[in-house]
C-alpha positions in Angstrom: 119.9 95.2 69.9 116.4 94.8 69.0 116.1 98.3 67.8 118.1 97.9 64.9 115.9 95.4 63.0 112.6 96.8 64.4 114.0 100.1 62.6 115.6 98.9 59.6 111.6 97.3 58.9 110.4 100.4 59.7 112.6 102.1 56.4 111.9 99.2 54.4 108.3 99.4 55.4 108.8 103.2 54.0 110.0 102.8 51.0 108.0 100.0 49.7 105.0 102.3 50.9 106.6 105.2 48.2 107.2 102.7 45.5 103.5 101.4 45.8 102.0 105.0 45.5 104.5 105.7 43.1 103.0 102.9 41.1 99.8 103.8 41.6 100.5 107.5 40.1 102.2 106.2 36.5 98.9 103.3 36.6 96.5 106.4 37.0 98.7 108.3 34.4 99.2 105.7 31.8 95.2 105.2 32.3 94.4 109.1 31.6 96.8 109.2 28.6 95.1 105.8 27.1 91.5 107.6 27.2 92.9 110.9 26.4 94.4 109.6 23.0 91.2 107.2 22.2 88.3 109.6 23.1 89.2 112.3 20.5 86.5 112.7 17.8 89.1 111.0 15.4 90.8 108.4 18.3 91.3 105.0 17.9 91.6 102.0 20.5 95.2 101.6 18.7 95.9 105.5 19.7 94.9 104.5 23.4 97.2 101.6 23.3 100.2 104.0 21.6 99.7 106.6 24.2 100.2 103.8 27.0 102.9 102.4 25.7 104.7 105.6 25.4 103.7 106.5 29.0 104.8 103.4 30.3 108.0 103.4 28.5 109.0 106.5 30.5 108.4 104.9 33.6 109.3 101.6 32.3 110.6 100.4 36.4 107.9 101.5 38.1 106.1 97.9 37.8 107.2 94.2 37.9 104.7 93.3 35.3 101.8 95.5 34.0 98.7 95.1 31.4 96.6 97.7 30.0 92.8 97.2 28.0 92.0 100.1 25.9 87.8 100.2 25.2 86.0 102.5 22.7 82.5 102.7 22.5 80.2 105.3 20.5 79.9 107.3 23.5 82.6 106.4 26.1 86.1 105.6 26.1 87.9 103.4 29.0 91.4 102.6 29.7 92.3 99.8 33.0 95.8 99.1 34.1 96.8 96.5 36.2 100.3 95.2 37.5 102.2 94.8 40.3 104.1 97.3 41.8 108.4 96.1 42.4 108.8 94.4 45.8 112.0 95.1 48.2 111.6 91.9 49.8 113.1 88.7 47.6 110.4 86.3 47.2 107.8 89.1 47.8 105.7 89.2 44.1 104.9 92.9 44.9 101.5 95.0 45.1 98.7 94.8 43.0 98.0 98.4 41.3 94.8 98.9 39.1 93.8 102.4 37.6 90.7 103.0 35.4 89.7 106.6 33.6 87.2 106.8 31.4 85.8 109.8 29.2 83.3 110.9 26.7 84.1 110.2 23.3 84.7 113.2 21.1 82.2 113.8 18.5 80.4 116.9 16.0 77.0 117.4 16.3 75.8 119.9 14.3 74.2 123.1 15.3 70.7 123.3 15.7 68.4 125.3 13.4 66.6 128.2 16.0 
């Protein structure tokens, strides 16, 4: 008798596991697309946000709330997103997921005379 609900938190346990590294995979995608779109030599900040909004539209269950900050300097570009992964148990507000990628920013430089 004492199996049962030991086991049945043991699946839950499981799958809340998945969903929360599930979560953390779209963050970490979301975050590479964002700094992707905004390091290119003619990349805006509003590209990065575009680029995370479509990525996050694809995988619009995967969080119970999310917010991503899109950064572009002269020579680096960063992306951060944060939110909470969905929780199984009512009353539960979920995992906190955070993922930040960075890259150079894209630009010419001209060739130098030998």
């Amino acid at each position: 008798m004492i199996t049962y609900p030991v086991v049945l938190l043991l699946v839950f346990g499981m799958v809340q596991g998945v969903i929360y590294f599930h979560a953390q995979n779209v963050a970490r995608s979301v975050a590479n697309g964002a700094v992707q779109a905004a390091r290119l030599e003619t990349g805006t900040v509003a590209d990065g946000y575009a680029e995370a909004a479509a990525r996050l539209d694809r995988g619009r269950d995967v969080f119970a709330s999310v917010d991503v900050v899109v950064e572009r300097g002269e020579e680096v570009a960063t992306a951060t997103v944060v939110g909470l992964a969905p929780s199984l148990v009512p009353g539960f507000r979920g995992l906190r997921v955070e993922q930040t990628a960075t890259g150079p920013v894209e630009r010419f430089t001209p060739a130098v005379n030998p």
